[in-house]
HTML snippet that shows the backbone in 3Dmol.js (N, CA, C, O; Angstrom):
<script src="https://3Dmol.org/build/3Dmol-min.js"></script>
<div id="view" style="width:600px;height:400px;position:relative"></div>
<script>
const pdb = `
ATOM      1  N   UNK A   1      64.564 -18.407 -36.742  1.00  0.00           N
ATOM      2  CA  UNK A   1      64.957 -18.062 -35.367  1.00  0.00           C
ATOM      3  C   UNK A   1      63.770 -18.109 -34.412  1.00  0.00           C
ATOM      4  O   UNK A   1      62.648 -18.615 -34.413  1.00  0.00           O
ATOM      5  N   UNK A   2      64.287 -17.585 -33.843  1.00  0.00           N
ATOM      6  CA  UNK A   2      63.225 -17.857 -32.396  1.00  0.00           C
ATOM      7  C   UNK A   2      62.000 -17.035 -32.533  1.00  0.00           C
ATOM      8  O   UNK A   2      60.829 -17.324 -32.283  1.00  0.00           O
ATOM      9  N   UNK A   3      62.696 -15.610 -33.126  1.00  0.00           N
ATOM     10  CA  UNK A   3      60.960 -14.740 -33.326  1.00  0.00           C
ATOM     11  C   UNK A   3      60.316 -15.012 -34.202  1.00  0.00           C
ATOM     12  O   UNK A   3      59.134 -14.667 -34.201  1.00  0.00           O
ATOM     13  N   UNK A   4      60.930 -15.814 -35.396  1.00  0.00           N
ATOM     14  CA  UNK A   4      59.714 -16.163 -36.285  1.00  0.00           C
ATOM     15  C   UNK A   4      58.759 -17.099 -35.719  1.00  0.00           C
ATOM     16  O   UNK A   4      57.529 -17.104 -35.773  1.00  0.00           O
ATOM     17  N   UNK A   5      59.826 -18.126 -35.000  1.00  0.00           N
ATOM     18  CA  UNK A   5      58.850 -19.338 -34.461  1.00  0.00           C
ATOM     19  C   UNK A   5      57.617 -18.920 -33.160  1.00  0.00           C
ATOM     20  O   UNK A   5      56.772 -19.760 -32.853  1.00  0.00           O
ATOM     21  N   UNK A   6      57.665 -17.281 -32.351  1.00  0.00           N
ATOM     22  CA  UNK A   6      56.706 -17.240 -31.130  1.00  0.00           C
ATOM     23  C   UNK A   6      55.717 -16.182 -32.456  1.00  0.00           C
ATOM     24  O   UNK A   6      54.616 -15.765 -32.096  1.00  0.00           O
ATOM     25  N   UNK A   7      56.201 -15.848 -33.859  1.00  0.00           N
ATOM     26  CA  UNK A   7      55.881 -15.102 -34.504  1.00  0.00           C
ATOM     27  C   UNK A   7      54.376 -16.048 -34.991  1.00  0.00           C
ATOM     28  O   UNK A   7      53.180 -15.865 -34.765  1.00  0.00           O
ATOM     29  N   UNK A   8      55.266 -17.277 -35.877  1.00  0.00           N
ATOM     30  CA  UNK A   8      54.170 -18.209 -36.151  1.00  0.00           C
ATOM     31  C   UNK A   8      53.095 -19.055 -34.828  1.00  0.00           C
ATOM     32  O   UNK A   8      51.911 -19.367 -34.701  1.00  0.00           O
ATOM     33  N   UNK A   9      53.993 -19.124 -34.269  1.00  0.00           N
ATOM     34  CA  UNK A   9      52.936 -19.736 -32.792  1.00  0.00           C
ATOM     35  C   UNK A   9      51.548 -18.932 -33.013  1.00  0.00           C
ATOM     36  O   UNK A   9      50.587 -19.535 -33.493  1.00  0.00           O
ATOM     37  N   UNK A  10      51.423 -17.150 -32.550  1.00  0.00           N
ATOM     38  CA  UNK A  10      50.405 -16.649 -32.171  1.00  0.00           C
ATOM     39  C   UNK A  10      50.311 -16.287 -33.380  1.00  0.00           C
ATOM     40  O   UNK A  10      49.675 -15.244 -33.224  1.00  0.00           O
ATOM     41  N   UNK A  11      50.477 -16.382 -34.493  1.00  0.00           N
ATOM     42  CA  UNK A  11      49.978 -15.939 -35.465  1.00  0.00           C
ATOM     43  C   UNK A  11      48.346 -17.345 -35.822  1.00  0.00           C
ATOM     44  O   UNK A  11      47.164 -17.070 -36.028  1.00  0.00           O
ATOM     45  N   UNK A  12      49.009 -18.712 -35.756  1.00  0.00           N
ATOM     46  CA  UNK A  12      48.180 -19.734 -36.214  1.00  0.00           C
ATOM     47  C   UNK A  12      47.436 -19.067 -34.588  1.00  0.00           C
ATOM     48  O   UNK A  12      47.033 -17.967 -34.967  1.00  0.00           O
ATOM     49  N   UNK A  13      47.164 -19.144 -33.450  1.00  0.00           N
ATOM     50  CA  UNK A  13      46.422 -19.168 -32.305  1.00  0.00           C
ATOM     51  C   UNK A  13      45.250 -18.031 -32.456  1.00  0.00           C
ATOM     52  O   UNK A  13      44.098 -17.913 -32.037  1.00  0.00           O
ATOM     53  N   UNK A  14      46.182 -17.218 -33.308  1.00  0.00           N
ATOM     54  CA  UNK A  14      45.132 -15.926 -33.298  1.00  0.00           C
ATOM     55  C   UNK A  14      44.155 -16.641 -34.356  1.00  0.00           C
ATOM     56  O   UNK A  14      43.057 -16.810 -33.825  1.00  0.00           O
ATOM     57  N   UNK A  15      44.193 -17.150 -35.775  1.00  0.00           N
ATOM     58  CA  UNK A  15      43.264 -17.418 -36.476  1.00  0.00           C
ATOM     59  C   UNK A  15      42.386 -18.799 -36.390  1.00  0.00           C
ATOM     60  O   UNK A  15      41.252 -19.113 -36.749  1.00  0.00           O
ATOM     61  N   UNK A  16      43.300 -19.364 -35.839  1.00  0.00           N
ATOM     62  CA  UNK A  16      42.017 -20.720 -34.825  1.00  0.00           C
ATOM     63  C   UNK A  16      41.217 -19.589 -34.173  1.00  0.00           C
ATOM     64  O   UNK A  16      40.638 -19.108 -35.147  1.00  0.00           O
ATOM     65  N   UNK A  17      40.908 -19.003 -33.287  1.00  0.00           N
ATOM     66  CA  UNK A  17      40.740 -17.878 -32.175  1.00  0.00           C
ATOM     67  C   UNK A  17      39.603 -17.525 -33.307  1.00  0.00           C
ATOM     68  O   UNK A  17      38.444 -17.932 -33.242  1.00  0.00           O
ATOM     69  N   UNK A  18      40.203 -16.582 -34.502  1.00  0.00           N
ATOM     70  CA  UNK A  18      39.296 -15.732 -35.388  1.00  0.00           C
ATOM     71  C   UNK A  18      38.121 -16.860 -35.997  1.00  0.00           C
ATOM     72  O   UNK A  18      36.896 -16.746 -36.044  1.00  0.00           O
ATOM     73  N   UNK A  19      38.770 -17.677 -36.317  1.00  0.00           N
ATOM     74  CA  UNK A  19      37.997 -18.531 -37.234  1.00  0.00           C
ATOM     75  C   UNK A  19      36.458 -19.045 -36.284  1.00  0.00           C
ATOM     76  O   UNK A  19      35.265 -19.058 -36.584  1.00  0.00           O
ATOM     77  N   UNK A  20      37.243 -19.434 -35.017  1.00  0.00           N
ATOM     78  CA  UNK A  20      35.935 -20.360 -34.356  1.00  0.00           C
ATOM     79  C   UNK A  20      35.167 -19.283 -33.667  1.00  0.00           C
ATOM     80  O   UNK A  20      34.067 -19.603 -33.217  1.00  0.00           O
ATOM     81  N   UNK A  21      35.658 -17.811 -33.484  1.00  0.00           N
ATOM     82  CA  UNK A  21      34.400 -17.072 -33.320  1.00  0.00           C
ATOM     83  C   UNK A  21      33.626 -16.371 -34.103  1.00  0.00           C
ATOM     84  O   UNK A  21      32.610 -15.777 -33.742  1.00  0.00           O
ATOM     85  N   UNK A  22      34.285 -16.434 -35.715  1.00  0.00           N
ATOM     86  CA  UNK A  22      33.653 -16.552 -36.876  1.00  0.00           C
ATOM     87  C   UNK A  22      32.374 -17.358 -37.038  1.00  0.00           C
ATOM     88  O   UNK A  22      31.319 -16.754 -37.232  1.00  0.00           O
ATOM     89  N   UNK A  23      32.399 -18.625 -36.973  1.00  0.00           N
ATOM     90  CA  UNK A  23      31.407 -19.931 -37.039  1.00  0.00           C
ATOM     91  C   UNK A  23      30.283 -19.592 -35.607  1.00  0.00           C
ATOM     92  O   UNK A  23      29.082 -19.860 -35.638  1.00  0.00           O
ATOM     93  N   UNK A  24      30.906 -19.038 -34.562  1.00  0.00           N
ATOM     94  CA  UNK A  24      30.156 -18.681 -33.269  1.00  0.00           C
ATOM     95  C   UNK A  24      29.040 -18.170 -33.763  1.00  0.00           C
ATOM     96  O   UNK A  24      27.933 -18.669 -33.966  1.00  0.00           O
ATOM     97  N   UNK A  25      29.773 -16.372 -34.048  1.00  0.00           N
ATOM     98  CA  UNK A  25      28.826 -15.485 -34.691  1.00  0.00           C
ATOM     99  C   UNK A  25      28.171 -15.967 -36.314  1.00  0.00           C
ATOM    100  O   UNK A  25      27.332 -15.294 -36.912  1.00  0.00           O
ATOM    101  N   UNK A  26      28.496 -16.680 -36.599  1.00  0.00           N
ATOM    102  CA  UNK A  26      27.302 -17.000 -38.001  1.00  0.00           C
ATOM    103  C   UNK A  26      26.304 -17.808 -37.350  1.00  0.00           C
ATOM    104  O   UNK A  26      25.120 -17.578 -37.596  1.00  0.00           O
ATOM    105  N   UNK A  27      26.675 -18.856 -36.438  1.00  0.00           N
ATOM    106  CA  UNK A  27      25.077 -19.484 -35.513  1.00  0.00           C
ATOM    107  C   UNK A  27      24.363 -18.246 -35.480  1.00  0.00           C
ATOM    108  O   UNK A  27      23.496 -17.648 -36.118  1.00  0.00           O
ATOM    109  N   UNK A  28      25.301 -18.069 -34.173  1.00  0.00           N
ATOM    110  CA  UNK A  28      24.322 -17.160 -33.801  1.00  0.00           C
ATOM    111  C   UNK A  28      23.478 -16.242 -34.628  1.00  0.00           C
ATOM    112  O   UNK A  28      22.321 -16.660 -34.672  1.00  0.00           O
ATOM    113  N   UNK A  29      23.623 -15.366 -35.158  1.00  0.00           N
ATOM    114  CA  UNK A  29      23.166 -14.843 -36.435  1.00  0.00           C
ATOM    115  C   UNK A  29      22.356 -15.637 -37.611  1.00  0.00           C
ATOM    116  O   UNK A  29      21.987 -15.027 -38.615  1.00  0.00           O
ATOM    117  N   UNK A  30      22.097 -17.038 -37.432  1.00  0.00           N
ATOM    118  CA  UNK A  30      21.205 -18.058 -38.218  1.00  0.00           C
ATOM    119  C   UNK A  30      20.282 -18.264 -37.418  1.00  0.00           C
ATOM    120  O   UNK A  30      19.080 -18.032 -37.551  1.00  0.00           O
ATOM    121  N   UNK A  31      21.021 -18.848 -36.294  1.00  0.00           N
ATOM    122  CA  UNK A  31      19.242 -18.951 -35.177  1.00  0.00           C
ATOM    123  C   UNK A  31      18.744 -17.879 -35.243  1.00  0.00           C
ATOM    124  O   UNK A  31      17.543 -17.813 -35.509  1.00  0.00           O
ATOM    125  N   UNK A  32      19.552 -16.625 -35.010  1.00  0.00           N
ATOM    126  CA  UNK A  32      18.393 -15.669 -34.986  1.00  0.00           C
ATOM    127  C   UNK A  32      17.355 -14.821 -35.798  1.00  0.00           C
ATOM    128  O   UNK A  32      16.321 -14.237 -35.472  1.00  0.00           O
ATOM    129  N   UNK A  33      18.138 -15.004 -37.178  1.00  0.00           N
ATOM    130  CA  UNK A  33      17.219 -15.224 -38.480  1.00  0.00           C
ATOM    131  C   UNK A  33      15.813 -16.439 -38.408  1.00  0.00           C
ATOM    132  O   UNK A  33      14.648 -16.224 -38.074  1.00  0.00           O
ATOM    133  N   UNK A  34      16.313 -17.428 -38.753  1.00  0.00           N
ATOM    134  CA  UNK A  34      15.500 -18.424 -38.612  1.00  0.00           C
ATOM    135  C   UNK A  34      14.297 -18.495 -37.495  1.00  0.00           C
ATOM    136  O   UNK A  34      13.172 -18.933 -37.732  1.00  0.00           O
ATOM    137  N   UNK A  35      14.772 -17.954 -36.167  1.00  0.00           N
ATOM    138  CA  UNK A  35      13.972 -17.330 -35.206  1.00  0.00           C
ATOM    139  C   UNK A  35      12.710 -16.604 -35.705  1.00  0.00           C
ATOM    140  O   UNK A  35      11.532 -16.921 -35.875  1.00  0.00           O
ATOM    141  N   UNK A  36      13.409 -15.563 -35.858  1.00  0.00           N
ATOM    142  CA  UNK A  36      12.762 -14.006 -36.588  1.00  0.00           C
ATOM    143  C   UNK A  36      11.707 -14.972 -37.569  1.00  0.00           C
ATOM    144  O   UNK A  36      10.498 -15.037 -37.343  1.00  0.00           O
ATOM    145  N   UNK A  37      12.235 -15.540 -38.440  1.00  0.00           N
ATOM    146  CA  UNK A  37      11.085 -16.076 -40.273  1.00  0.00           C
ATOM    147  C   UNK A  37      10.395 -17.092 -39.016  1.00  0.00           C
ATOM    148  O   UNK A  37       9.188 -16.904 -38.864  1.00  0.00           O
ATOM    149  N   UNK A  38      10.820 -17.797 -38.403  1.00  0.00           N
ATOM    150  CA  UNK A  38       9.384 -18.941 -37.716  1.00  0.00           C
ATOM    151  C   UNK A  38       8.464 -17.728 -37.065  1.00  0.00           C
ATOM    152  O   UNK A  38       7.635 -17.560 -37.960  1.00  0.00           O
ATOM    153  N   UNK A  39       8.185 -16.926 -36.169  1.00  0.00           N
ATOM    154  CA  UNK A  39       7.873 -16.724 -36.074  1.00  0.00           C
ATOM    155  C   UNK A  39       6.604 -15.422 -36.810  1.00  0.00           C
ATOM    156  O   UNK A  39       5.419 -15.238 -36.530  1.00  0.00           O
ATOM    157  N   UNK A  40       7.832 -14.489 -38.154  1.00  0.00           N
ATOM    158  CA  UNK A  40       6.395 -13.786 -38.945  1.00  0.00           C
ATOM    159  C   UNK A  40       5.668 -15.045 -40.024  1.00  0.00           C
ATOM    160  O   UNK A  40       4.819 -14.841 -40.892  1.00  0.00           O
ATOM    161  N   UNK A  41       6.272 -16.298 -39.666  1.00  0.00           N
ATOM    162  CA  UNK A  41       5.381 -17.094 -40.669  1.00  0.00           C
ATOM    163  C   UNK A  41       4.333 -17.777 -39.583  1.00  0.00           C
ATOM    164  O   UNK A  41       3.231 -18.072 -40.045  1.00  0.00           O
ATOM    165  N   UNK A  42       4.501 -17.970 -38.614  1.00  0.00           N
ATOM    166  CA  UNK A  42       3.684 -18.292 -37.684  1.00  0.00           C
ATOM    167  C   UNK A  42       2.397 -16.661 -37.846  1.00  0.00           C
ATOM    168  O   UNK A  42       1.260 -16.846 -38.279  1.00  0.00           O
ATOM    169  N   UNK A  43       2.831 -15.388 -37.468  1.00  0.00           N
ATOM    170  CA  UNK A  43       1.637 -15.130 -37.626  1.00  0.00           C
ATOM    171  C   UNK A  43       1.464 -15.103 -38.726  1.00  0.00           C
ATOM    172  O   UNK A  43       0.351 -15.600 -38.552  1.00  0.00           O
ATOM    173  N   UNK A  44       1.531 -14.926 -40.332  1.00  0.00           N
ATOM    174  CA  UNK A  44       0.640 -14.863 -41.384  1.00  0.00           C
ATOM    175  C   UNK A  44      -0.320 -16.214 -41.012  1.00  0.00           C
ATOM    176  O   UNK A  44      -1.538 -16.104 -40.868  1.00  0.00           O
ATOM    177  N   UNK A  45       0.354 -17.419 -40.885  1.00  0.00           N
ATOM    178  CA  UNK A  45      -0.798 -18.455 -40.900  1.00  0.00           C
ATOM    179  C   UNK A  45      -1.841 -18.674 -39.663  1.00  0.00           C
ATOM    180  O   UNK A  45      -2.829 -19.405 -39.599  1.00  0.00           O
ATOM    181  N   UNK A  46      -1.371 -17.935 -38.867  1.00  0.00           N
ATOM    182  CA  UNK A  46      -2.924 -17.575 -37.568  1.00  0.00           C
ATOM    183  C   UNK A  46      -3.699 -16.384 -38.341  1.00  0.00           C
ATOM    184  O   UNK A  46      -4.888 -16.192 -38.086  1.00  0.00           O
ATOM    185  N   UNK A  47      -3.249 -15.858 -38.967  1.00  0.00           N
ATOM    186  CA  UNK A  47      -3.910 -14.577 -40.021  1.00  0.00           C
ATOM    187  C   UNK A  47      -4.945 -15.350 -40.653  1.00  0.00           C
ATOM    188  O   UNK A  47      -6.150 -15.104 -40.609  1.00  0.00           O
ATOM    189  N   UNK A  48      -4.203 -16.601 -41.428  1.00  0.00           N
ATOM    190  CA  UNK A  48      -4.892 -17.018 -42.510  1.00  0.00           C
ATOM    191  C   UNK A  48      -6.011 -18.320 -41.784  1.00  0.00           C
ATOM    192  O   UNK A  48      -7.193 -18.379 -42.122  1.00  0.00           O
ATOM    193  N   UNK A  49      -5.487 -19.138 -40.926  1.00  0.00           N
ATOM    194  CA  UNK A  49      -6.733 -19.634 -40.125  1.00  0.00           C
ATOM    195  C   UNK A  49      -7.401 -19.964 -39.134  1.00  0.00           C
ATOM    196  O   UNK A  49      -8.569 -20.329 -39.270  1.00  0.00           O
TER     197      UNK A  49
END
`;
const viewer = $3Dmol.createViewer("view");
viewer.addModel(pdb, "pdb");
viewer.setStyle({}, {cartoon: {color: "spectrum"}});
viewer.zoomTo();
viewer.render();
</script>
């Protein structure tokens, strides 16, 4: 019927929705790792020469 079908509509919209701000927040959260390690490896090696 009809409510399953506006049922399934926003059901798939919501997890496209979840999913791609899933992948958002894991960038984000990698650059900012990766950020973080370039830079304490940058200073150990001005430490070291």
């Amino acid at each position: 019927g009809l409510k399953e079908k506006l049922y399934n509509y926003f059901n798939q919209n919501y997890q496209n929705m979840f999913n791609r701000y899933m992948v958002t927040a894991e960038d984000e959260m990698l650059k900012k790792v990766r950020g973080f390690i370039d830079r304490e490896e940058m200073k150990v090696l001005n430490r070291y020469t």
